[in-house]
Structure formats: structure tokens, C-alpha cells
C-alpha positions as CSV (number, residue, x, y, z in Angstrom):
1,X,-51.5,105.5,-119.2
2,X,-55.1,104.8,-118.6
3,X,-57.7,107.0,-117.3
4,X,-57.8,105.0,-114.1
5,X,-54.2,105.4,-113.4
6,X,-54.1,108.9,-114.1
7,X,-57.3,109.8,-111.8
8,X,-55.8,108.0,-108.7
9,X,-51.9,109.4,-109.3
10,X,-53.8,113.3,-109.3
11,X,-55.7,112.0,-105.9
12,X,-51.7,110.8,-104.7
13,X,-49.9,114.1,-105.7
14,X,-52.9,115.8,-104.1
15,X,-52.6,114.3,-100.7
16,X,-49.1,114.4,-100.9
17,X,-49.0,118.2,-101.3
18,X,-51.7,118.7,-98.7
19,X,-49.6,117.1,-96.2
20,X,-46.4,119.4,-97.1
21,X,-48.6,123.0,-95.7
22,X,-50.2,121.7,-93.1
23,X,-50.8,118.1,-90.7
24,X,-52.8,115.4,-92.9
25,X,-56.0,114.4,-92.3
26,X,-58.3,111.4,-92.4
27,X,-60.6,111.1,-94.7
28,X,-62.0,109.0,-97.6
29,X,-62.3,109.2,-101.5
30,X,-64.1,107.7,-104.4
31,X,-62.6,106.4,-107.0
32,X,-64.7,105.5,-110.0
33,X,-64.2,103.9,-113.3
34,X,-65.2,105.7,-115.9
35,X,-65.4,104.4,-120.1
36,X,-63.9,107.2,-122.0
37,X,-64.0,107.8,-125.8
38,X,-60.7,108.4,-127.0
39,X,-60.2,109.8,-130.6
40,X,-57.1,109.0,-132.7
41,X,-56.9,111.4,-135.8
42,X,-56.3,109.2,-139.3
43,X,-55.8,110.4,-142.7
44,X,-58.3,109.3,-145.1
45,X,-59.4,109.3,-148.6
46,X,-62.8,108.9,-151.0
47,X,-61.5,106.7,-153.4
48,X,-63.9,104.5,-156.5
49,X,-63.9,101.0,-156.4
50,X,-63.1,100.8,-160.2
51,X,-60.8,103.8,-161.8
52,X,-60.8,103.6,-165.8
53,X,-58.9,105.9,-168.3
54,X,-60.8,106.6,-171.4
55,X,-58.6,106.3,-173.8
56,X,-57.9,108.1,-177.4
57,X,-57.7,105.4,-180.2
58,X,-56.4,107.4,-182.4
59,X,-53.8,110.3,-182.7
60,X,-54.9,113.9,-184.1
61,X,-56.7,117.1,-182.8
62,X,-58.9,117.3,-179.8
63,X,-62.0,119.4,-181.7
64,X,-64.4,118.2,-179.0
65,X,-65.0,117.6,-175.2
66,X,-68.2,117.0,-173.7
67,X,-67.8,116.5,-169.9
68,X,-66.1,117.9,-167.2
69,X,-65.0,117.3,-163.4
70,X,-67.9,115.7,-161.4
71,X,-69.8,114.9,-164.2
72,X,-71.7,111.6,-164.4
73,X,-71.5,109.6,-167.5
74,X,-73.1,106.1,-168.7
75,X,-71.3,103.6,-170.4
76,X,-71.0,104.2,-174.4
77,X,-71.8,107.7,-173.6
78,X,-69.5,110.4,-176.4
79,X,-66.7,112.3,-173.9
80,X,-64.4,113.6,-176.6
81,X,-63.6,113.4,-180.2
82,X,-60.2,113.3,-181.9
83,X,-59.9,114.4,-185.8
84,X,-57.3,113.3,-187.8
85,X,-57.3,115.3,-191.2
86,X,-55.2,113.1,-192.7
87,X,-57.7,110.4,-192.8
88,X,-60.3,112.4,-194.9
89,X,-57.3,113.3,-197.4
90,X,-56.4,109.4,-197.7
91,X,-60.0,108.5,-198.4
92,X,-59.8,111.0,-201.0
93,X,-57.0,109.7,-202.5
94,X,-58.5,106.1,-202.5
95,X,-61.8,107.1,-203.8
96,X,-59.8,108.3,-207.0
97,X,-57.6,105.4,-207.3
98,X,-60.9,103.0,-207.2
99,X,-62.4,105.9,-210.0
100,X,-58.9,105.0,-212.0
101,X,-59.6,101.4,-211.5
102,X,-63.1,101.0,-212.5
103,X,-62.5,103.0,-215.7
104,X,-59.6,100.5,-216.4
105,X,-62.1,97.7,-215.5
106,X,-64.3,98.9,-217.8
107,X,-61.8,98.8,-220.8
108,X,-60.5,95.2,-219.9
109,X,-64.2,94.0,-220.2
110,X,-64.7,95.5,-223.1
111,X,-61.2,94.3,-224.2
112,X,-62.1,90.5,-223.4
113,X,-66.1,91.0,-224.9
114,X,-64.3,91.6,-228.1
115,X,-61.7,88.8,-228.0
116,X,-64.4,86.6,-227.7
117,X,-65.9,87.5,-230.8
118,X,-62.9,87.5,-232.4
119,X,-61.9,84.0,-231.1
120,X,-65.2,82.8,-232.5
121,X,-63.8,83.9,-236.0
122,X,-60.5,83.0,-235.4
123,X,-59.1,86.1,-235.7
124,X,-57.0,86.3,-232.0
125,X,-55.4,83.5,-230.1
126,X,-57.1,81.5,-227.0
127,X,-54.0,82.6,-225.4
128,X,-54.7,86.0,-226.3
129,X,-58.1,85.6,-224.6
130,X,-57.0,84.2,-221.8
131,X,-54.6,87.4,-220.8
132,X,-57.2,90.3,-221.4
133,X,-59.2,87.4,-218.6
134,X,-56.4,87.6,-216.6
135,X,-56.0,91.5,-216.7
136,X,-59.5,92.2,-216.1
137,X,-59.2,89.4,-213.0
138,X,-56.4,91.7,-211.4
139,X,-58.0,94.8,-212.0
140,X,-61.3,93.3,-209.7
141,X,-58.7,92.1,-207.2
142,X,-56.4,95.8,-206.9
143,X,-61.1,97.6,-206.4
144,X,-61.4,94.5,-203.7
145,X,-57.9,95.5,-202.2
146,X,-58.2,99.4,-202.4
147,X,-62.0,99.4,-201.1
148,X,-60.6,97.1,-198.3
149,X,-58.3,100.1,-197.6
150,X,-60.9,102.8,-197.9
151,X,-63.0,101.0,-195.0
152,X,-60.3,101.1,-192.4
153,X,-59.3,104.6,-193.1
154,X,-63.2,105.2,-192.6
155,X,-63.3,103.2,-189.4
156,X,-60.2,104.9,-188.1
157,X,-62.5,108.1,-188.6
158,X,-65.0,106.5,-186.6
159,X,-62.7,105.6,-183.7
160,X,-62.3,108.6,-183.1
161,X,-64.9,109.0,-181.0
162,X,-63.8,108.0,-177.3
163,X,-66.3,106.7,-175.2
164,X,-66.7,106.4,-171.5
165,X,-66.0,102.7,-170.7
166,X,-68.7,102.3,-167.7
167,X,-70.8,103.9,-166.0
168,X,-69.6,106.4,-163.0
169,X,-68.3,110.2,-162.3
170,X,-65.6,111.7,-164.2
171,X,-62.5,112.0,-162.0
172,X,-59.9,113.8,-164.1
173,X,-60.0,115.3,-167.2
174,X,-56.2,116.1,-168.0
175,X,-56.4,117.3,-171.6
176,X,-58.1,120.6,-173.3
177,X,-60.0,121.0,-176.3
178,X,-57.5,121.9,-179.3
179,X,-54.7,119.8,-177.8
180,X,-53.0,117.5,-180.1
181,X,-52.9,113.7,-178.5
182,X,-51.5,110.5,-179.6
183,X,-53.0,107.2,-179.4
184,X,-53.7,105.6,-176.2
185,X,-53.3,108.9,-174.4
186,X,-56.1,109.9,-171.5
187,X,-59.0,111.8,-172.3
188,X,-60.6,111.4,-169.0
189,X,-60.6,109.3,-166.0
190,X,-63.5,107.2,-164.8
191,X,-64.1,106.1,-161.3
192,X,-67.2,103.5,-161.1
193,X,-68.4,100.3,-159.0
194,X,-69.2,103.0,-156.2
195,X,-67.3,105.9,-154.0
196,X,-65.7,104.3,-150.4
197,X,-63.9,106.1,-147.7
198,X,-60.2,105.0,-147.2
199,X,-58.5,105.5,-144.0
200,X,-54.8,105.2,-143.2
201,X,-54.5,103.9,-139.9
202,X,-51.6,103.5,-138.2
203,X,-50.6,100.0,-137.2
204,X,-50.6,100.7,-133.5
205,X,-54.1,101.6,-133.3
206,X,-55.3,98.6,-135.6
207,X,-55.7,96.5,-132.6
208,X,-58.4,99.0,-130.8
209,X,-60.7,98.7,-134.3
210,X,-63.8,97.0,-133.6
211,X,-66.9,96.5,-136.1
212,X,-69.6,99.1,-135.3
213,X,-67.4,102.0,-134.0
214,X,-68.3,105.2,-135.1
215,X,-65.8,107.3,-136.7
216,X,-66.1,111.4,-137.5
217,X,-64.7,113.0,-140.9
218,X,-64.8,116.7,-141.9
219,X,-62.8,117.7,-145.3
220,X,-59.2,118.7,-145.3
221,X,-60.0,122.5,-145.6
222,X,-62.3,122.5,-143.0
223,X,-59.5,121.4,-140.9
224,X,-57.0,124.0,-142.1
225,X,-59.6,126.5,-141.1
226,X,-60.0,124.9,-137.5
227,X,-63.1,123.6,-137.5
């Protein structure tokens, strides 16, 4: 019911009720139309434009985090780092296996250096020379392989090291410093792009939402309280 309607049905139920206690009487009224603001309470939210989880890319111990709740970060910036112990034991173990292999190197060198001489005074086989060539070929190939191995376990010690992925305010932070994580699991929560309010309107009232109307918004506690 519009405000119209209700003004002139209070002037009606007025002058019917003066008539009931006494004889009516003649007389004029005003009736006005008036442009009230009516206000239709909505749920609403501050949500980020973009919302990105930074990420653990590998599994192991938490030993550091660097930001909290509200914080604002840059892209690249260091949030947390995860430590894997087992990577520093497996790089241990490779350095000794390319130790082992370069001593071995070292022998088959030596090895084919001398069955060239003694080629020279046909002493040995070419076959013969062409084996200790071959051995000292694989032993080269097993240093290329194992130093191959030795750089991932070190990059996988690098990668540990998560990193905020753009720039914007730390959201969430749903993991403590000690806590054992797995790969791919959250460290902390992102939101960039910019903050916007989002409001839940009801479908009914979408059709009374004009461009330029101002809206009012106090925080959820401040309505428990009764502000």
C-alpha cells in the first residue's frame, strides 16, 4: 500500500469515527503527495575481485610463516616455507655416489691411457681397447645421470619456498607453523584485483534499483548490538 493510500484511508476511518459520537460536520482537508524514502534491509558482503590460494609445492614441515590475517603482500613476496629433510639426506647420498663414480672414472682413464700404450706395442687387443673406451663412456654417462638427479632434489629444496601469487591482502591463513602439509595444500589465501561490496537482494525489490541510489551499511556486530 502506498503512502497515498494509507494517508487518505486514516483521513476515512477518522471521519467515520467522528460521525459515530457526535453529528458530522463540514469541512475540508488537504491531501498532499509526499516522496518517501523507503529502506529495504539486504544482506551483503566485501568480497575481492580475484581470490588465489598460495599453494605448498612440496610436502614436508612448515618451519616458517611470514604473514598473517590482513596483511598486504606483493607478488613473489616469501609467505611460508616447507622443509623436507629427506631432500638434504638424498643429496647426500648422491654426492657420494658421484664421489664413487669419479674415483671409478678415474681408474677407467687410466685403464684406457695404458691400453693405448700397450696397443702401440702390441701387447693388448684393439678389442681390448675398445672395452676399457666403452667402460669409461658409461661411467661419464651414470656422473651425467646422477648430477641430473642431484639438481632436481636441489630444486625440490628450492620449491619450497611458497610465494604469494599476486599482489593483494591475505584473506585466510588456515595452517600453523610446525604443521606437516602435503603438496598442493593451502598456505594462505589471497584476494587481489580490488575489495567490492556484494549485496543479496531479493528478487522482488530488483525492479525498484536505479543507478545513483544511495545505500547505508554498518557491520554485522554493529547490528547485533542495535545500532
Amino acid at each position: 500500500m502506498s503512502a497515498l493510500v494509507r494517508l487518505v484511508a486514516a483521513f476515512g476511518a477518522a471521519v467515520i469515527l467522528s460521525g459515530a459520537t457526535g453529528p458530522a460536520v463540514a469541512g475540508s482537508a488537504i491531501v498532499e503527495a509526499r516522496s518517501l524514502t523507503e529502506w529495504k534491509a539486504v544482506y551483503g558482503r566485501v568480497e575481492a575481485r580475484e581470490t588465489i590460494p598460495a599453494r605448498a609445492r612440496i610436502g614436508g614441515t612448515l618451519v616458517a610463516l611470514a604473514v598473517t590475517e590482513g596483511d598486504f603482500v606483493k607478488a613473489g613476496t616469501r609467505i611460508a616455507t616447507v622443509r623436507d629433510d629427506k631432500i638434504a639426506f638424498q643429496i647426500d647420498a648422491l654426492d657420494a655416489q658421484l664421489r664413487s663414480l669419479a674415483a671409478q672414472l678415474a681408474n677407467a682413464e687410466s685403464e684406457l691411457a695404458r691400453g693405448k700404450a700397450l696397443v702401440e706395442r702390441g701387447v693388448v687387443t684393439t678389442q681390448r681397447l675398445d672395452q676399457l673406451a666403452t667402460q669409461a663412456d658409461v661411467l661419464r654417462g651414470q656422473i651425467a645421470a646422477t648430477e641430473a638427479q642431484r639438481r632436481v632434489q636441489v630444486q625440490q629444496g628450492v620449491e619450497g619456498d611458497v610465494t604469494a601469487p599476486v599482489d593483494g591482502r591475505v584473506l585466510t591463513v588456515p595452517v600453523t607453523r610446525g604443521a606437516v602439509v602435503m603438496p598442493g595444500e593451502t598456505m594462505a589465501t589471497i584476494g587481489g584485483g580490488g575489495f567490492f561490496l556484494r549485496l543479496a537482494v531479493p528478487e522482488r525489490h530488483a525492479a525498484t534499483l536505479k543507478q545513483g541510489r544511495r545505500s547505508r551499511s554498518r557491520p554485522a556486530a554493529a547490528r547485533s548490538r542495535g545500532a
